[in-house]
BAZAMI-404016 format. One record per residue (C-alpha): residue number from 1; residue in one letter; chain; x negated, y negated, z. Coordinates in Angstrom, 2 decimals. Each point is the difference from the previous one (the first is absolute). Layout:
N
<NUM, "a", "A", <X, Y, Z>>,
...
//
This chain:
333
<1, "x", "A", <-144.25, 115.26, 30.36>>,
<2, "x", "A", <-2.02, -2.09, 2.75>>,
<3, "x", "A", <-0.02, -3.15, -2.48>>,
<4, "x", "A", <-2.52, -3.12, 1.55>>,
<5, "x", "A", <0.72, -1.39, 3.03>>,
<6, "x", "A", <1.11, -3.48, -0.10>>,
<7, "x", "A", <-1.23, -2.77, 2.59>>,
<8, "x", "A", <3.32, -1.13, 1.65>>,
<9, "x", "A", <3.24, 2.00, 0.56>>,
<10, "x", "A", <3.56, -0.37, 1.35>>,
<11, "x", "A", <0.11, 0.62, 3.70>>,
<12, "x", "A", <2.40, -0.22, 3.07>>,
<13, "x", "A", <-1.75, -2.28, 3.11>>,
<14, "x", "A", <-0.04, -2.09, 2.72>>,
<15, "x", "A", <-1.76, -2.71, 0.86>>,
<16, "x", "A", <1.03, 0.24, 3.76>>,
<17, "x", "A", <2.23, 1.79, 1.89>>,
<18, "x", "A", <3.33, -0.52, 0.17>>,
<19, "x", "A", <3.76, 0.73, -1.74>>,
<20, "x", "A", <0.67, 1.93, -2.73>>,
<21, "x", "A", <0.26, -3.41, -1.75>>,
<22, "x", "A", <-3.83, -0.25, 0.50>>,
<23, "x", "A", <-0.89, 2.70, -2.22>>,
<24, "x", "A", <-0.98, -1.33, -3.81>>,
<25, "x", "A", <-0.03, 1.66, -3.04>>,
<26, "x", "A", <-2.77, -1.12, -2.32>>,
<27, "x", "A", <-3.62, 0.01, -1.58>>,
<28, "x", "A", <-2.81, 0.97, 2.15>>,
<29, "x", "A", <-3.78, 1.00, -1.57>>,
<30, "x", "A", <-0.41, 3.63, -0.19>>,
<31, "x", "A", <-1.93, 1.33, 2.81>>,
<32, "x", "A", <-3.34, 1.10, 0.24>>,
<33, "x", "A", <-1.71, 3.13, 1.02>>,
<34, "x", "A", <-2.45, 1.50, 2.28>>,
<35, "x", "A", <-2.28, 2.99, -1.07>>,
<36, "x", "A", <2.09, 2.31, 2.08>>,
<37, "x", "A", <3.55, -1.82, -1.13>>,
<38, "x", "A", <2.65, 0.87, -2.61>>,
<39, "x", "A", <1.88, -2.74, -2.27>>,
<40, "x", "A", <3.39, 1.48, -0.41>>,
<41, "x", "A", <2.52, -0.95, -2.90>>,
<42, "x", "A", <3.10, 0.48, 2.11>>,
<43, "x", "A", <2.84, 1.87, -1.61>>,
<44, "x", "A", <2.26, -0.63, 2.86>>,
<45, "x", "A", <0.46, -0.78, 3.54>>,
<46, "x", "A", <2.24, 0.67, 3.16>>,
<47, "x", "A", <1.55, -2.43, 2.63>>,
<48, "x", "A", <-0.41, 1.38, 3.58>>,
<49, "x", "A", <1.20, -2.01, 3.13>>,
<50, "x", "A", <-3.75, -0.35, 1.31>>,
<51, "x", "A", <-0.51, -2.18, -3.14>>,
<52, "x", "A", <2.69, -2.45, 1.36>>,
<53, "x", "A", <-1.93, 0.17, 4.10>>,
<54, "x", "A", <-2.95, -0.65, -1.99>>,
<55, "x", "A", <1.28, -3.28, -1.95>>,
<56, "x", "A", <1.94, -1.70, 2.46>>,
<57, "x", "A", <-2.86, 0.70, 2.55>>,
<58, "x", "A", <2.04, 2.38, 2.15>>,
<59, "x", "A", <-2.96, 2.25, -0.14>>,
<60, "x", "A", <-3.13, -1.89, 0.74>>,
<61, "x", "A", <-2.70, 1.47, -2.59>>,
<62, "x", "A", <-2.83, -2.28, -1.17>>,
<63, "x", "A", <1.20, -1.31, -3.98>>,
<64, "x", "A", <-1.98, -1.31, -2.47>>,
<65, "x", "A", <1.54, -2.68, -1.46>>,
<66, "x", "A", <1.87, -0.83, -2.61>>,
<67, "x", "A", <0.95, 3.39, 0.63>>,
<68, "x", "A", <1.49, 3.05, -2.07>>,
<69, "x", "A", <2.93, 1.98, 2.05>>,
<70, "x", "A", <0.81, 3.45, -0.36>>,
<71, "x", "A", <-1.91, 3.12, 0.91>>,
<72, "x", "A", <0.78, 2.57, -2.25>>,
<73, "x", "A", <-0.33, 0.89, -4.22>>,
<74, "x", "A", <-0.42, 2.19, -2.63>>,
<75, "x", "A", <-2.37, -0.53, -2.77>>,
<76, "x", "A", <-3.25, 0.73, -2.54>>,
<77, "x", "A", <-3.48, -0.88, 1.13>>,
<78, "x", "A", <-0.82, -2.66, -2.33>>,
<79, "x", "A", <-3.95, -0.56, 1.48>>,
<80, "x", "A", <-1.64, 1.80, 2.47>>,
<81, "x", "A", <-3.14, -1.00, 2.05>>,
<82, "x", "A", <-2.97, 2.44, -0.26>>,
<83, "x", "A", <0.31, 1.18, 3.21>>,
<84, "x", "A", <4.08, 1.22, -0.39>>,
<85, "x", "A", <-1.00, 3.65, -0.38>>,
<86, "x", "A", <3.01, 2.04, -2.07>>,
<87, "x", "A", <1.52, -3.50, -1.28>>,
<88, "x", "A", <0.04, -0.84, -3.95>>,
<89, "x", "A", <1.57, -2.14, -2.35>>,
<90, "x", "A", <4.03, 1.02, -0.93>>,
<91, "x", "A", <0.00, 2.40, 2.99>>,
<92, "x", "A", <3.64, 0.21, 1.66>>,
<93, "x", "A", <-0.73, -1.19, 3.68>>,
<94, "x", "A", <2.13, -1.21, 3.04>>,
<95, "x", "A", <-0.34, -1.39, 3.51>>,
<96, "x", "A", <2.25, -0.88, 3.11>>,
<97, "x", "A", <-2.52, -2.00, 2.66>>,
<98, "x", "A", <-0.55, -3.36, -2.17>>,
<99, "x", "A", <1.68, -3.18, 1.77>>,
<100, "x", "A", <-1.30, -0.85, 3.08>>,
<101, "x", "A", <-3.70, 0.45, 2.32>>,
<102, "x", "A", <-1.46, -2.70, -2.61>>,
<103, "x", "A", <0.52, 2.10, -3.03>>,
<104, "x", "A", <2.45, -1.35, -2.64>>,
<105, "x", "A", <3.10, 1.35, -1.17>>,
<106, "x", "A", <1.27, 1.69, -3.01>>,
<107, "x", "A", <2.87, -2.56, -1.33>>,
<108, "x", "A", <-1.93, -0.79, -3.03>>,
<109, "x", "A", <-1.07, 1.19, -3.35>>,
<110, "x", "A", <-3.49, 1.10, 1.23>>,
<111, "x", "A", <-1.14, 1.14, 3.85>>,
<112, "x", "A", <-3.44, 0.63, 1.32>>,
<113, "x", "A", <0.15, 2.98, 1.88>>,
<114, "x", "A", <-2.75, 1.84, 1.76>>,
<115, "x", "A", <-1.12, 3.40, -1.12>>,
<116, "x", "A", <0.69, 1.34, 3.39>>,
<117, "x", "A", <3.97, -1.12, -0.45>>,
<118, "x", "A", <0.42, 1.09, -3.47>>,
<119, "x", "A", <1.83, 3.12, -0.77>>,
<120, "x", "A", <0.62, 2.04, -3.55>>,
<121, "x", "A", <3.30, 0.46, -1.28>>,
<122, "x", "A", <0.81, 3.48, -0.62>>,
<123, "x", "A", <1.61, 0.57, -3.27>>,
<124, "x", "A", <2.50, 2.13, 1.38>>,
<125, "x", "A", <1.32, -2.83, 2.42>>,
<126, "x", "A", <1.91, -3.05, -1.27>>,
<127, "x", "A", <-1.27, -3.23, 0.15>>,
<128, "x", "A", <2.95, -1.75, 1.42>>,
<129, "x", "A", <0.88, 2.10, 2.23>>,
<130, "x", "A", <-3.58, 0.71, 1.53>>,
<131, "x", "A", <0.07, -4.22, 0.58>>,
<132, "x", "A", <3.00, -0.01, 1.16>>,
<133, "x", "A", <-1.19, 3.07, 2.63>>,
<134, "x", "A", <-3.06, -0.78, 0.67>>,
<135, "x", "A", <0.98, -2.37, 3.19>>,
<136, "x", "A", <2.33, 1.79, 1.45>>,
<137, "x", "A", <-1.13, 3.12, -0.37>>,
<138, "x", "A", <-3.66, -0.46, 0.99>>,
<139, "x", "A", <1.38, -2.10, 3.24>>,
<140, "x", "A", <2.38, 3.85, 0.39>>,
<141, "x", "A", <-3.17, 2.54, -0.46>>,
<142, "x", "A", <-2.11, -2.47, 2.62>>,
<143, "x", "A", <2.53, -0.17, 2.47>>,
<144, "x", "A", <1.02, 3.61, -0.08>>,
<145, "x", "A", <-3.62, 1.51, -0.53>>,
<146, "x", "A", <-2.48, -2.66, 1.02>>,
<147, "x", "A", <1.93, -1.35, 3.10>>,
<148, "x", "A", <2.69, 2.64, 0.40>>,
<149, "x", "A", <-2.58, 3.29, -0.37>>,
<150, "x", "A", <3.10, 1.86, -0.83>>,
<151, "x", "A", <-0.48, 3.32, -0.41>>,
<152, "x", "A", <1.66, 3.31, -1.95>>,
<153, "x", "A", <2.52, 1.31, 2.35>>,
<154, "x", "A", <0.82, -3.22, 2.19>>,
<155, "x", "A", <3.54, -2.03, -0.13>>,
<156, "x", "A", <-0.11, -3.60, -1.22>>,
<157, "x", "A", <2.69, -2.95, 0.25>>,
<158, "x", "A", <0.22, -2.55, -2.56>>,
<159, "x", "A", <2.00, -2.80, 0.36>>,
<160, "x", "A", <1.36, -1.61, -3.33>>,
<161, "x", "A", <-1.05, 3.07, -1.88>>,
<162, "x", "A", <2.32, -1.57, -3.05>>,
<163, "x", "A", <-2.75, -2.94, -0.68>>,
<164, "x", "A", <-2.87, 0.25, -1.91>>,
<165, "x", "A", <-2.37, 0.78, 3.04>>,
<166, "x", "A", <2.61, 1.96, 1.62>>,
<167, "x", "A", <0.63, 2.23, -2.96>>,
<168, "x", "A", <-3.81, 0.27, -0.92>>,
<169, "x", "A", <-0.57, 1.54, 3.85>>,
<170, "x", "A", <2.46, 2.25, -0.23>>,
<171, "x", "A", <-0.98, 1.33, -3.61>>,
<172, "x", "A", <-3.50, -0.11, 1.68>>,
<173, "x", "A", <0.66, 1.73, 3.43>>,
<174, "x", "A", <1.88, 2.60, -1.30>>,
<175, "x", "A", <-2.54, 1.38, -3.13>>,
<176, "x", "A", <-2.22, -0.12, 3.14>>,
<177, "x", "A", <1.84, 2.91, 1.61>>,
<178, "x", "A", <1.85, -2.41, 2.86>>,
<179, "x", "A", <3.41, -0.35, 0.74>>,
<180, "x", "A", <1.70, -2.82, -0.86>>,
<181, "x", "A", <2.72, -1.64, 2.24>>,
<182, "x", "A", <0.93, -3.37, -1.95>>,
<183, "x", "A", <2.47, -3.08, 0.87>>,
<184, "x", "A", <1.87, -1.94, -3.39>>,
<185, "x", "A", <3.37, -0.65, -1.07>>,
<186, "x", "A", <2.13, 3.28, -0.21>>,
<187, "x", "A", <0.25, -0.86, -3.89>>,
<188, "x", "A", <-3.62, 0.29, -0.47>>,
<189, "x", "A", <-0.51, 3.56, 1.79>>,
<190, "x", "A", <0.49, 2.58, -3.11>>,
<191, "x", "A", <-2.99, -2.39, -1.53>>,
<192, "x", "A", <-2.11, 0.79, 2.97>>,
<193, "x", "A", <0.77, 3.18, 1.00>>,
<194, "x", "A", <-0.84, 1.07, -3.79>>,
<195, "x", "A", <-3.33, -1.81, 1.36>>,
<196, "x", "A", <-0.78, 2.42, 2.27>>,
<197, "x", "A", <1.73, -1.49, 3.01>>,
<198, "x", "A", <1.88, 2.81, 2.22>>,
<199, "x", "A", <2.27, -2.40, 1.63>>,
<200, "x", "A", <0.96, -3.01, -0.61>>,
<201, "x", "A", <2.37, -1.93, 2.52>>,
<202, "x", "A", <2.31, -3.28, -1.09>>,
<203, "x", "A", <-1.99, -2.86, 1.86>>,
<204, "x", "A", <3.78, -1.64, 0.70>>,
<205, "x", "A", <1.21, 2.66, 2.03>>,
<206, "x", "A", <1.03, -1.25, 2.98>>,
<207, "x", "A", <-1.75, 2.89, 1.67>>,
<208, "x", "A", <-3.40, -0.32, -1.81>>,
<209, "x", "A", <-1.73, 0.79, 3.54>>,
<210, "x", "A", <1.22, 3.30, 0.62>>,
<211, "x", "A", <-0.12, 0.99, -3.67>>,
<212, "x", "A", <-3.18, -0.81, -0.44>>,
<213, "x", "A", <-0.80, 1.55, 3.63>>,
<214, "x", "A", <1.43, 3.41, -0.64>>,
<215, "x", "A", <-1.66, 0.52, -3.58>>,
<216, "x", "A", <-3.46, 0.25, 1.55>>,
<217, "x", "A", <0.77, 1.00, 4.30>>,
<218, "x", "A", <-4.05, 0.85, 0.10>>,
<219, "x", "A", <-0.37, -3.78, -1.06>>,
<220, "x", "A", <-1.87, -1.59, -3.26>>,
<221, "x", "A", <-3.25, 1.01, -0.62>>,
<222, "x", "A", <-0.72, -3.27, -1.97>>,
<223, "x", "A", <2.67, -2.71, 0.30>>,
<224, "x", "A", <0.03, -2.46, -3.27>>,
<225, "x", "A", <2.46, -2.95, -0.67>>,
<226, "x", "A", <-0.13, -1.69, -2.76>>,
<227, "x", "A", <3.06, -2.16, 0.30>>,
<228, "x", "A", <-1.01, -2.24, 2.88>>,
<229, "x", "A", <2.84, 0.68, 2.09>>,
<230, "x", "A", <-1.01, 2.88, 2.22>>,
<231, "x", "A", <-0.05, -1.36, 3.94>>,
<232, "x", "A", <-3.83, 0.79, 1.35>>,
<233, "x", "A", <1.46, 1.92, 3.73>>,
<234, "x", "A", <2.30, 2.13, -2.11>>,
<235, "x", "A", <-2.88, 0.99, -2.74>>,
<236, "x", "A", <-1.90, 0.67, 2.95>>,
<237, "x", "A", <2.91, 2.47, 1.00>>,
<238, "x", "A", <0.03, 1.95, -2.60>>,
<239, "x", "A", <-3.54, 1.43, 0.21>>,
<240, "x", "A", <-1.27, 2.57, 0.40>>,
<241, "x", "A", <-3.00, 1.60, 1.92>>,
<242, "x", "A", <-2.83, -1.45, -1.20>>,
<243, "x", "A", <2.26, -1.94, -2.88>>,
<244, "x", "A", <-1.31, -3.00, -1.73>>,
<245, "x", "A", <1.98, -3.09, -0.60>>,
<246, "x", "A", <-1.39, -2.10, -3.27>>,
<247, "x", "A", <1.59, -3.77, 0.40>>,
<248, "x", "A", <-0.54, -1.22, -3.31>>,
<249, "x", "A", <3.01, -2.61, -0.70>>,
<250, "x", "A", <1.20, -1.98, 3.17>>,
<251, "x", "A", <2.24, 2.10, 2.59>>,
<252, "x", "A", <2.95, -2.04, 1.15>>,
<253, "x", "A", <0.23, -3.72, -0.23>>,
<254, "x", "A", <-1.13, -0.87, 3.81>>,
<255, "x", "A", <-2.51, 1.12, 2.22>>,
<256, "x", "A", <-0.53, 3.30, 0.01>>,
<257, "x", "A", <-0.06, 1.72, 3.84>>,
<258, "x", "A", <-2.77, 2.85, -0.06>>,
<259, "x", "A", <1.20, 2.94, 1.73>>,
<260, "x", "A", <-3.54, 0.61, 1.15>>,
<261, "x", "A", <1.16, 2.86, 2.15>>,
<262, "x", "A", <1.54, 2.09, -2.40>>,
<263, "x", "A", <-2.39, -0.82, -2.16>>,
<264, "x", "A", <-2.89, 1.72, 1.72>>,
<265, "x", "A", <1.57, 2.71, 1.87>>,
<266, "x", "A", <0.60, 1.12, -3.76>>,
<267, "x", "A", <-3.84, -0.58, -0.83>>,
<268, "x", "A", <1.88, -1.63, -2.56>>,
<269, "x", "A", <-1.46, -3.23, -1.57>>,
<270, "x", "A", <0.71, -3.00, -2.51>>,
<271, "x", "A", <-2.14, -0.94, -2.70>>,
<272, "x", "A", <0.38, -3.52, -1.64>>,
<273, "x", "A", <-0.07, 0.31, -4.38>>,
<274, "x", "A", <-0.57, -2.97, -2.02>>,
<275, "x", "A", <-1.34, 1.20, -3.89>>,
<276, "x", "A", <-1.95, -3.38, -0.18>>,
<277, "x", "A", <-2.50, 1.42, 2.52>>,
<278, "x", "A", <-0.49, 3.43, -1.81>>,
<279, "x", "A", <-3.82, 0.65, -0.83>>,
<280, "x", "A", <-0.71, 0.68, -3.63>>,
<281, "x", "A", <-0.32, 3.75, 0.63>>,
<282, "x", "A", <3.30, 0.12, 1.98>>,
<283, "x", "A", <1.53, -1.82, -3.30>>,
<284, "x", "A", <-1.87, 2.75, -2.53>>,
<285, "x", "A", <1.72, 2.72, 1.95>>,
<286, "x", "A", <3.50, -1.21, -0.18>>,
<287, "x", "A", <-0.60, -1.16, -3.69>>,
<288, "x", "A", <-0.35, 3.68, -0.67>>,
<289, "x", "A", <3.43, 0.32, 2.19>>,
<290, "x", "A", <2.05, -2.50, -1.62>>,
<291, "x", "A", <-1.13, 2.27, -3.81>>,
<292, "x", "A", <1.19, 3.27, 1.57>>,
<293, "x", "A", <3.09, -1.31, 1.70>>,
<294, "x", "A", <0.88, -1.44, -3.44>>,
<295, "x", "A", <-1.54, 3.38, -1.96>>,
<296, "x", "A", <1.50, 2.71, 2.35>>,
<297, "x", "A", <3.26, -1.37, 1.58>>,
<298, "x", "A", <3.25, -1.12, -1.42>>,
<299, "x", "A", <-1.10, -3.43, 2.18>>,
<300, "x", "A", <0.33, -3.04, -2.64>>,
<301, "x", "A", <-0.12, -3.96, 1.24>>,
<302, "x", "A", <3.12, -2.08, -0.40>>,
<303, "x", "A", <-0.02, -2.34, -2.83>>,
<304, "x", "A", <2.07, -2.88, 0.77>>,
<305, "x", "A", <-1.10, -2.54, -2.69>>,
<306, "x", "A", <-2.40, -0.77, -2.69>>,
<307, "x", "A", <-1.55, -3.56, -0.72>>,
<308, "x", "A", <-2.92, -2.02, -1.41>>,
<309, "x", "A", <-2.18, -1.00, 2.11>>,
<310, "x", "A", <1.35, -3.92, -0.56>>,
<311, "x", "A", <2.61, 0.70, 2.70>>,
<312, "x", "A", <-2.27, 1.00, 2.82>>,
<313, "x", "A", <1.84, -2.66, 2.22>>,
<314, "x", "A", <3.31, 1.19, -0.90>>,
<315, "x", "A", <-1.13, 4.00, 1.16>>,
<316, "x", "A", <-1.56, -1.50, 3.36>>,
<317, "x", "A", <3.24, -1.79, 0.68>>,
<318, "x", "A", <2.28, 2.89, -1.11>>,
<319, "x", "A", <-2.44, 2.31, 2.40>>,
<320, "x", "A", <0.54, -2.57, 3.10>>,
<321, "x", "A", <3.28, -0.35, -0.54>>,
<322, "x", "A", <0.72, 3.89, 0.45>>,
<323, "x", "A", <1.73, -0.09, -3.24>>,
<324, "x", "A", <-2.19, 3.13, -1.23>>,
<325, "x", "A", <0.51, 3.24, 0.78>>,
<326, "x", "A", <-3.37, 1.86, -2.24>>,
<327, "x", "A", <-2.86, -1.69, -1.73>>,
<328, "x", "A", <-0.26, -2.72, -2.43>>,
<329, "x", "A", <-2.28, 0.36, -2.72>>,
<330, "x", "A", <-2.00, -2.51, -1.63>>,
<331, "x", "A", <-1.56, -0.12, -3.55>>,
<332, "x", "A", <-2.47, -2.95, -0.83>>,
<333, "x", "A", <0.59, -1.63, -3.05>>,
//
């Protein structure tokens, strides 16, 4: 049932950037839409760690204040403008790219959403876990296809291929036909090598180097950490001819020496990946990647916890503090 839609709902905001502290939880009037919008009734929604650059204003993005946080949700269509082709009333919809570039977020009980953003839920996928998916597993599919241009045949690193990311890109790169060379803890490699993965090496070894060294001696086609600990001169290393090196978390905690050198003597090269800046069709594309890495792979998000949306604070502080090792789900109430 679509039911009416009411004029205020519960929401999770800011009215400037700041703390977790900042963030209320509280009524807010139902937003309006465009002729080529969407109002979503949001089912549920997923913390990522962008939402807590975003709300302490670690990531500068123009907000519209008071401001709803979060970028990603699953829901019906409760209205649609005239001009949201393929959109209807009680239709099962989702969306990851909400949050941030002006546009409001999805903590609430409704979201505006533009057509062009908007997704159908296949009835073969389940909701929570498609939410819970659909940020790191788009941000795995643009990095390793968009940025990464891996292709059938090559050899591909990831780094912290037990996370969400990690494990979506290794699910990913190894349905594609590449092979997999992954880093995690040596408890989590049966879980990844049923992933696809065709080694996976115990990022504590004291010899990590050489390990990781000998399992590809032609060098990494595409290199891909996810963990944020890789060292850039090293990555750089490990190439190969004509290998591409996708930075999309921070590598190392100082500045970063380039090895420009190696690096072009290799006609190797590094690309920068941030999702944020992903054009609508680059996001359409990996939506249909994050359904058939969830429809075709034994690939599943972590689940760490389930709350209402009241404690929105609570999950940004929990994320921060590194206490949470999957997602956190959120249900409005």
């Amino acid at each position: 049932m679509t039911g009416t839609v009411p004029d205020l709902m519960r929401a999770a905001y800011i009215d400037s950037v700041g703390p977790a502290d900042h963030i209320h939880h509280g009524e807010l009037p139902v937003p309006s839409i465009g002729p080529t919008d969407v109002l979503v009734r949001v089912a549920a929604v997923a913390v990522d760690p962008v939402d807590t650059f975003v709300r302490s204003g670690a990531y500068a993005t123009p907000l519209p204040f008071p401001f709803v946080v979060g970028r990603d949700l699953v829901g019906e269509v409760a209205l649609a403008g005239a001009g949201a082709v393929g959109f209807a009333p009680g239709q099962r919809v989702w969306c990851d790219s909400l949050g941030h570039a002006g546009r409001q977020g999805s903590f609430a009980q409704y979201a505006t959403v533009p057509a062009e953003r908007l997704y159908t839920v296949p009835r073969d996928i389940d909701e929570e876990h498609l939410v819970a998916a659909a940020h790191p597993a788009a941000s795995a599919w643009l990095a390793l296809f968009r940025h990464g241009r891996l292709r059938p045949g090559e050899t591909v690193y990831i780094g912290g291929g037990a996370g969400n990311v990690g494990g979506a890109a290794v699910a990913m790169a190894s349905r594609a036909g590449a092979r997999v060379v992954a880093t995690a803890r040596a408890e989590d490699a049966t879980a990844l090598r049923g992933l696809g993965a065709a080694e996976v090496i115990d990022y504590r070894s004291p010899d990590l180097g050489a390990r990781v060294r000998g399992a590809a001696p032609d060098g990494y086609d595409v290199h891909l950490d996810t963990s944020g600990h890789g060292v850039l001169a090293d990555a750089v290393d490990l190439l190969a001819r004509g290998g591409r090196l996708v930075a999309m978390v921070g590598l190392g905690t100082g500045p970063a020496e380039l090895p420009l050198s190696r690096l072009y003597t290799k006609d190797a090269g590094i690309v920068g990946f941030a999702i944020s800046n992903a054009t609508t069709a680059d996001l359409a594309e990996a939506a249909g990647g994050v359904v058939r890495v969830l429809r075709d792979t034994p690939w599943r998000p972590r689940i760490a916890d389930r709350l209402p949306l009241s404690m929105t604070a609570q999950a940004h502080r929990r994320l921060e503090a590194g206490e949470v090792r999957g997602r956190l789900i959120l249900t409005p109430s």
